[in-house]
C-alpha positions as CSV (number, residue, x, y, z in Angstrom):
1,X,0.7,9.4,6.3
2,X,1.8,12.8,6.3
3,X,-1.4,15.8,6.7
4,X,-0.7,17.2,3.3
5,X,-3.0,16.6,0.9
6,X,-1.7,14.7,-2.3
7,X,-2.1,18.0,-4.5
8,X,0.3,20.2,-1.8
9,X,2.8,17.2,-1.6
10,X,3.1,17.2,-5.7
11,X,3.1,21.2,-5.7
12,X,5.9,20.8,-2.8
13,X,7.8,18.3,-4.9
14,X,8.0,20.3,-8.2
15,X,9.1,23.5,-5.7
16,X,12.2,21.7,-4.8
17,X,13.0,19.8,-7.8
18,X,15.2,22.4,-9.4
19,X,17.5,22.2,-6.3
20,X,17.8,18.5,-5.8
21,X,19.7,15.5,-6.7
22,X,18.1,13.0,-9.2
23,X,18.2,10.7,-6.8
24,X,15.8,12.4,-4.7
25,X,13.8,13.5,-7.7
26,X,13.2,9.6,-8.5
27,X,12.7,8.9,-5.2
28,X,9.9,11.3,-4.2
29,X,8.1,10.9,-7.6
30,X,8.0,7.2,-7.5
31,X,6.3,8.1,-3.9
32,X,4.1,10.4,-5.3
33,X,3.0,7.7,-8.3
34,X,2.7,4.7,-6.3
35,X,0.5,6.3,-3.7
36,X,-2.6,5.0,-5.4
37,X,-1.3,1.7,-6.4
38,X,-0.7,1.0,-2.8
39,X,-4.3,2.0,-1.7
40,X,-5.5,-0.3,-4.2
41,X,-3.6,-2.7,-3.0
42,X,-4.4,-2.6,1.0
43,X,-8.2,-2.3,-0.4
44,X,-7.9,-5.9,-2.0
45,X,-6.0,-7.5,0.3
46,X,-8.0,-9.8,2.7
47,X,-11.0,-8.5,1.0
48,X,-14.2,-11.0,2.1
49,X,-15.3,-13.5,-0.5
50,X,-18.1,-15.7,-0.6
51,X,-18.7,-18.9,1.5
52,X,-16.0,-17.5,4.3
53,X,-13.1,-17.1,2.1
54,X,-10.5,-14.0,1.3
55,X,-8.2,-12.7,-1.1
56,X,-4.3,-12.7,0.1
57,X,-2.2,-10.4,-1.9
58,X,0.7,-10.6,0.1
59,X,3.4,-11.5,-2.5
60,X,2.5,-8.0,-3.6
61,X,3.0,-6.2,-0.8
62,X,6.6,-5.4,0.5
63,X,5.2,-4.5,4.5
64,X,3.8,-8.1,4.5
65,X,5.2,-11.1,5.3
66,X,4.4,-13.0,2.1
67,X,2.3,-16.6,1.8
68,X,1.1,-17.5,-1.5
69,X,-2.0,-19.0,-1.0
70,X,-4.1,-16.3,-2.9
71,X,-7.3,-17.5,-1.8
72,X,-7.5,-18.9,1.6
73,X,-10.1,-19.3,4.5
74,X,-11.0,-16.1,6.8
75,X,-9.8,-16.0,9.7
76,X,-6.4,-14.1,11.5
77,X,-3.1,-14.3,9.8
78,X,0.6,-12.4,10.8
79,X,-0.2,-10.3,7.1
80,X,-3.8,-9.0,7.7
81,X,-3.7,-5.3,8.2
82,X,-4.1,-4.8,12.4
83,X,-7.6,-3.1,12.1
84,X,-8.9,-6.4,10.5
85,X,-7.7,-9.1,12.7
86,X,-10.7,-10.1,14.8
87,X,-10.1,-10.2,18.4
């Protein structure tokens, strides 16, 4: 994560955009608009559920390796984000 705040990176980006290719232009604006999709999605995955259960959203993730078993016991698994992978 860069140390620009979102608001300097999308000033930043509209800056350059006159001087770029469109294939940059896509690039960094899908960046820019799937910024909080992505945070959504590291939130929910291997969020805690009742009766020692989690959710797995792996299959919607493309840093994870994917399993498909949405729900699934807690417990340490190669996709859980580092920080959450009790020792």
């Amino acid at each position: 994560m860069s140390d620009k705040t979102k608001l300097e990176e999308i000033k930043d980006y509209f800056k350059q955009w006159p001087s770029q290719t469109w294939d940059w232009r896509w690039r960094n604006l899908e960046n820019i608009v799937d910024d909080p999709v992505d945070a959504v999605k590291e939130k929910l995955h291997g969020m805690k559920l009742p009766f020692g259960y989690e959710l797995n959203i792996s299959f919607m993730m493309q840093n994870r390796p994917t399993t498909w078993d949405i729900i699934r016991k807690q417990g340490d698994y190669p996709n859980d984000d580092p920080e959450d992978i009790n020792k």
